[in-house]
Backbone bond lengths (Angstrom), bond angles and torsions (degrees), N, CA, C in turn:
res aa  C-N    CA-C-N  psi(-1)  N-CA   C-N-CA  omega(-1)  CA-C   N-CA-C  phi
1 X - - - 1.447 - - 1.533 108.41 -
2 X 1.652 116.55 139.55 1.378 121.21 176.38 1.507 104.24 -128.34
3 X 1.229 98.12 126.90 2.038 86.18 165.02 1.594 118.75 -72.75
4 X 0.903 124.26 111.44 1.316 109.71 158.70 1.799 121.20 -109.64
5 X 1.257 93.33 175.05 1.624 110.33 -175.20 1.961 92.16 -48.48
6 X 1.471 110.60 139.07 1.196 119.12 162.22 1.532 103.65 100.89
7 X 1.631 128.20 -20.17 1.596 128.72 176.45 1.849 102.36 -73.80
8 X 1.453 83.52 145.35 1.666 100.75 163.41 1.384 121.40 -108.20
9 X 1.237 94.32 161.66 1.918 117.32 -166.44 1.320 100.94 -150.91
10 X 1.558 86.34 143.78 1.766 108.25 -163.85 1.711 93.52 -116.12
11 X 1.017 118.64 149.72 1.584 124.49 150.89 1.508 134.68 -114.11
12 X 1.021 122.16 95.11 1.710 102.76 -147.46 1.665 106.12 -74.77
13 X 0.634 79.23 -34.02 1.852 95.34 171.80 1.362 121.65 -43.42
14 X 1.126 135.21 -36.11 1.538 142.54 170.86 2.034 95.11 -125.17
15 X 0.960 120.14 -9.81 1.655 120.82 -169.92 1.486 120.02 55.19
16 X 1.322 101.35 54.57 1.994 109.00 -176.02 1.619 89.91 -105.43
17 X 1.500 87.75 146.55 1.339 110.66 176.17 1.358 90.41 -108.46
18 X 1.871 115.15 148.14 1.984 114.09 172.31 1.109 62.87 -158.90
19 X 1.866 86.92 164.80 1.645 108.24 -172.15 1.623 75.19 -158.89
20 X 1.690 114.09 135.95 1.992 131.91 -164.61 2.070 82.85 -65.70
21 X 1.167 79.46 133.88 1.897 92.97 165.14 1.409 84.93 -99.22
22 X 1.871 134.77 -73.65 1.712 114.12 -140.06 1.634 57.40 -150.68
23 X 1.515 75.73 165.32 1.578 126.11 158.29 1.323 111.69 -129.18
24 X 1.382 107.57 128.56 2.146 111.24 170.96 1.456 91.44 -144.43
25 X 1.429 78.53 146.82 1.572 108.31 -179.50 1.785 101.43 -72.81
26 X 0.954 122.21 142.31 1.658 148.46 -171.23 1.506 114.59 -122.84
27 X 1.576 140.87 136.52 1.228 110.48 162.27 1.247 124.07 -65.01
28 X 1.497 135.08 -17.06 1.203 126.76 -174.86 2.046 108.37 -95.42
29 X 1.610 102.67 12.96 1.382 106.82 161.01 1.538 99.39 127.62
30 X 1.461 122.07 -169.75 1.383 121.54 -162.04 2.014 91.62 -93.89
31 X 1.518 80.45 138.73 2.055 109.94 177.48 1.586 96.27 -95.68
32 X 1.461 112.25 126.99 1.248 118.74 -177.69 1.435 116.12 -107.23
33 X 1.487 151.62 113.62 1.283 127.10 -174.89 0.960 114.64 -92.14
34 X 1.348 124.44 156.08 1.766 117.26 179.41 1.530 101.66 -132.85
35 X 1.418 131.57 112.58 1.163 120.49 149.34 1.411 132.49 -84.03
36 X 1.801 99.95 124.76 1.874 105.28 -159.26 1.851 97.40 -83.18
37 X 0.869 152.08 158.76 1.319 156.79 87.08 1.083 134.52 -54.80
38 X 1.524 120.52 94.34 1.562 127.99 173.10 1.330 114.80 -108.18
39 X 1.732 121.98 123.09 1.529 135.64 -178.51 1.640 102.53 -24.67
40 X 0.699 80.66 149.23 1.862 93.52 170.55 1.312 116.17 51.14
41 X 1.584 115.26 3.01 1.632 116.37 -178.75 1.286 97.39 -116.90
42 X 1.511 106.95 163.21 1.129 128.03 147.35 1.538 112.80 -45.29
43 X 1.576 116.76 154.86 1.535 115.52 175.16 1.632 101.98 -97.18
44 X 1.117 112.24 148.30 1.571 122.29 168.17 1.307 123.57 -130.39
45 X 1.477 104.46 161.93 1.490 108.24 172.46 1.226 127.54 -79.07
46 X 1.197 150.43 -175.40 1.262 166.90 -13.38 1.454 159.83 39.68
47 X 1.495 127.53 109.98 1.481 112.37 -170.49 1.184 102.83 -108.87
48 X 1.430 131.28 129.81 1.688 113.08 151.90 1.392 114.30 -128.01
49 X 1.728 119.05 170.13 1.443 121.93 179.95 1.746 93.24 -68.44
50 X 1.626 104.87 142.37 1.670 115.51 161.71 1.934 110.52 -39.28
51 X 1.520 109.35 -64.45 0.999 123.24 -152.71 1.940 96.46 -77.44
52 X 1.728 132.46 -13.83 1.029 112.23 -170.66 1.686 102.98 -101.07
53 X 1.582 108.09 -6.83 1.617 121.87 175.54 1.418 100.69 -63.51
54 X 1.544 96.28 -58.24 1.713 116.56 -167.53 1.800 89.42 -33.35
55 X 1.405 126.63 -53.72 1.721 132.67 -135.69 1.371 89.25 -92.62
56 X 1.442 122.74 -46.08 1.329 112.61 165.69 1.705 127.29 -55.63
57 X 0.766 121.90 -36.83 1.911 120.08 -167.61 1.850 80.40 -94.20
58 X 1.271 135.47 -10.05 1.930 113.84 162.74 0.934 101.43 -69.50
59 X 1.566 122.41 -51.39 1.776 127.06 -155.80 1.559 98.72 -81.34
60 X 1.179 126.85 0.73 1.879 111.59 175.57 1.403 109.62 92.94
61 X 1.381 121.04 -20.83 1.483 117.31 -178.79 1.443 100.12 -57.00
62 X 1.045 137.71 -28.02 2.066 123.02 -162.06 1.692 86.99 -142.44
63 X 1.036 129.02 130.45 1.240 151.10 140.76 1.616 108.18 -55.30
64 X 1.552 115.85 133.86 1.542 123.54 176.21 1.159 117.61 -123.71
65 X 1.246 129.19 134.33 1.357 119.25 -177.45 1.790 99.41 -129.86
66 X 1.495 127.77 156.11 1.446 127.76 -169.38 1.876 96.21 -88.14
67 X 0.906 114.67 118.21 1.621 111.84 171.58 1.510 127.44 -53.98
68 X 1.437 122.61 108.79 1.256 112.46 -162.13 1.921 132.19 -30.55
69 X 1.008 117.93 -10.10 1.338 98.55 158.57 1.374 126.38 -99.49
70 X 1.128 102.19 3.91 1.799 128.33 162.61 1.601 128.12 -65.73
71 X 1.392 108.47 -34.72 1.558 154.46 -162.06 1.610 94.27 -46.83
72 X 1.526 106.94 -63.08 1.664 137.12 -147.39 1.224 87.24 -74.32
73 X 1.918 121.75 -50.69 1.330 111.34 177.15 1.326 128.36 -62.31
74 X 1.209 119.00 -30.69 1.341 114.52 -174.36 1.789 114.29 -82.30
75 X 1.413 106.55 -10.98 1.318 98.17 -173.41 1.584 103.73 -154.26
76 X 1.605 102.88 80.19 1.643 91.30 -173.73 1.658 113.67 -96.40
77 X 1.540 82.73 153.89 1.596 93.33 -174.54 1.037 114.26 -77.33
């Protein structure tokens, strides 16, 4: 599994929906953005390390989903 630009993420924990705006390379490794959408809020940003997202969506904290033009890759017909 890779995140790329265009996948969604769930949090069940507060119930935010984000879906990756960019990825850039960092020296201390790739900066991931996440824009959250929560009902009745404004949407916001987010930065996280690639590799500490990666540890979160194993351990269950963030739900991942492949962003539909992602879809085809992960499961071709």
């Amino acid at each position: 599994m890779k995140i790329k630009v265009g996948d969604c993420l769930y949090e069940p924990l507060s119930q935010n929906n984000g879906e990756v705006t960019r990825i850039i390379s960092h020296p201390n490794g790739k900066l991931v953005t996440i824009r959250w959408r929560v009902e009745d809020h404004l949407p916001h940003d987010t930065e996280h390390f690639y590799s500490k997202l990666m540890k979160t969506i194993k351990k269950g904290e963030i739900e991942y989903t492949a962003g539909p033009e992602h879809e085809s890759e992960e499961n071709p017909s």
